[in-house]
C-alpha positions as CSV (number, residue, x, y, z in Angstrom):
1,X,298.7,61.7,66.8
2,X,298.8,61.8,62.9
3,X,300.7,58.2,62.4
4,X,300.7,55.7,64.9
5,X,304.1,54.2,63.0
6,X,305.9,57.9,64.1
7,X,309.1,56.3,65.7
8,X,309.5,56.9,69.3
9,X,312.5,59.2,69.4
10,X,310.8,61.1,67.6
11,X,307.4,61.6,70.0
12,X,310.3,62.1,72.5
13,X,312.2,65.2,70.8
14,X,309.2,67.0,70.2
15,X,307.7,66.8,73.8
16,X,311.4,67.3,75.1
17,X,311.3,63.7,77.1
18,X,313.2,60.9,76.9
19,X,312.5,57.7,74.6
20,X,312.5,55.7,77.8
21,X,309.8,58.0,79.2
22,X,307.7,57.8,76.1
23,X,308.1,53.5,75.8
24,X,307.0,53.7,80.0
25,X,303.7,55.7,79.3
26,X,302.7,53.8,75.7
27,X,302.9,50.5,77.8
28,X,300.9,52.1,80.8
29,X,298.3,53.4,78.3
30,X,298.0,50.2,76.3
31,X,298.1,48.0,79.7
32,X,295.1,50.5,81.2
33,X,293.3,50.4,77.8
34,X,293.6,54.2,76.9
35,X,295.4,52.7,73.3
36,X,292.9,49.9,72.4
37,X,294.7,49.1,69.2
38,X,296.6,50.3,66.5
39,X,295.3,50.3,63.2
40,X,295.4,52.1,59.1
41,X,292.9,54.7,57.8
42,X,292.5,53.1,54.0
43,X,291.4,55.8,51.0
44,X,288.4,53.9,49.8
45,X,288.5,55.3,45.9
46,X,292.2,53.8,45.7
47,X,290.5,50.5,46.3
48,X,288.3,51.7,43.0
49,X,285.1,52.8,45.5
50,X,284.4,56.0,43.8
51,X,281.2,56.9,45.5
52,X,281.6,57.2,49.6
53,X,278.4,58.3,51.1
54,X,276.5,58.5,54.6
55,X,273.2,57.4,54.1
56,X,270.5,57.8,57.2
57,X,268.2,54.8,57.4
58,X,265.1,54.6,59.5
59,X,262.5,52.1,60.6
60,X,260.2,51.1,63.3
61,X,261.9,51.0,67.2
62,X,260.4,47.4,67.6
63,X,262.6,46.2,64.9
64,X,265.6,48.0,65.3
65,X,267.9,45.2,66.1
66,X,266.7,42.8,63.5
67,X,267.0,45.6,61.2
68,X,270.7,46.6,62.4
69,X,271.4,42.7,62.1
70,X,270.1,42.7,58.5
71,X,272.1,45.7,57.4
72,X,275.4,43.9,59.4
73,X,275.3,41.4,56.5
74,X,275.2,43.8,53.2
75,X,278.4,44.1,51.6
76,X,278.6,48.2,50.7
77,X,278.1,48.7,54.2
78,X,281.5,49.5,55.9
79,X,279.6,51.0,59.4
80,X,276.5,51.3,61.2
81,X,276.4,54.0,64.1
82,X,273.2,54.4,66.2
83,X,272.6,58.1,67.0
84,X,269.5,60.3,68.2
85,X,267.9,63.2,65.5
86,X,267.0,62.7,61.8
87,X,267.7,59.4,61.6
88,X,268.1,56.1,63.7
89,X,270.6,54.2,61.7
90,X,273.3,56.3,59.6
91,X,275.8,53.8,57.5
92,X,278.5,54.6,56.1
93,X,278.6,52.6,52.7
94,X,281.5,52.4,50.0
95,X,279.9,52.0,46.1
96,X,282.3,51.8,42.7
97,X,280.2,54.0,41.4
98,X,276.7,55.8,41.6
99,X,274.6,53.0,39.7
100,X,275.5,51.1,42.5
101,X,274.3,53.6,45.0
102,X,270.9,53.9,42.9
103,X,270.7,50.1,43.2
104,X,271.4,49.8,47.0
105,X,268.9,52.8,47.5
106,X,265.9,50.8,45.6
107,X,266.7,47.3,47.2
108,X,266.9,48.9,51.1
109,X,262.7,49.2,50.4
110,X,262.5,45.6,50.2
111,X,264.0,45.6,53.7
112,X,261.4,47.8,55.7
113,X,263.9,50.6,56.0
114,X,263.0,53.6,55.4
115,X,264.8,56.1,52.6
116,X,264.2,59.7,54.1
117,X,267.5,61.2,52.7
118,X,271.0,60.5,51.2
119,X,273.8,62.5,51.7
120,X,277.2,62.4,49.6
């Protein structure tokens, strides 16, 4: 589904059912947990964030979680994902601009975390 706000009769012409069919299975599938929520997707440089990147962050498996705590409070950070590979902890962080990047990269050494690479 492209747009969750796509009105109902709609869903229901294309797949050739009725609306009454489509309301039955969005309340089975939200009662059951299959739709957890409804929510936006939000273009980051319209909110002036002009410098979107994915930056893979390591450091030692003993202090994962206080290190995944500590990056929970910085501000560029929009998500953390835990994954297996290159890196431990890739984030997804949203800068106005590259200084800011630069900065963030610098102060993350000052938390024990590792800056093996940054990709844009």
């Amino acid at each position: 589904m492209e747009n969750s706000r796509t009105p109902i009769m709609k869903i229901a012409e294309k797949l050739g059912v009725s609306e009454t069919a489509i309301r039955k299975r969005i309340r089975k599938m939200e009662k059951d947990g299959t739709i957890k929520k409804y929510t936006v997707e939000i273009d980051p440089r319209k909110l002036g964030y002009n410098a979107i990147a994915l930056i893979g962050l390591d450091t030692v498996p003993e202090k994962l979680i206080t290190t995944i705590d500590r990056l929970k409070e910085e501000k560029d950070i929009i998500h953390l994902y835990s994954v297996s590979g290159d890196h431990m902890i890739p984030a997804e962080c949203w800068f106005r601009n590259f200084d800011e990047m630069k900065d963030f990269n610098k102060n993350r050494r000052r938390w024990k975390v590792s800056p093996r690479s940054v990709q844009q």
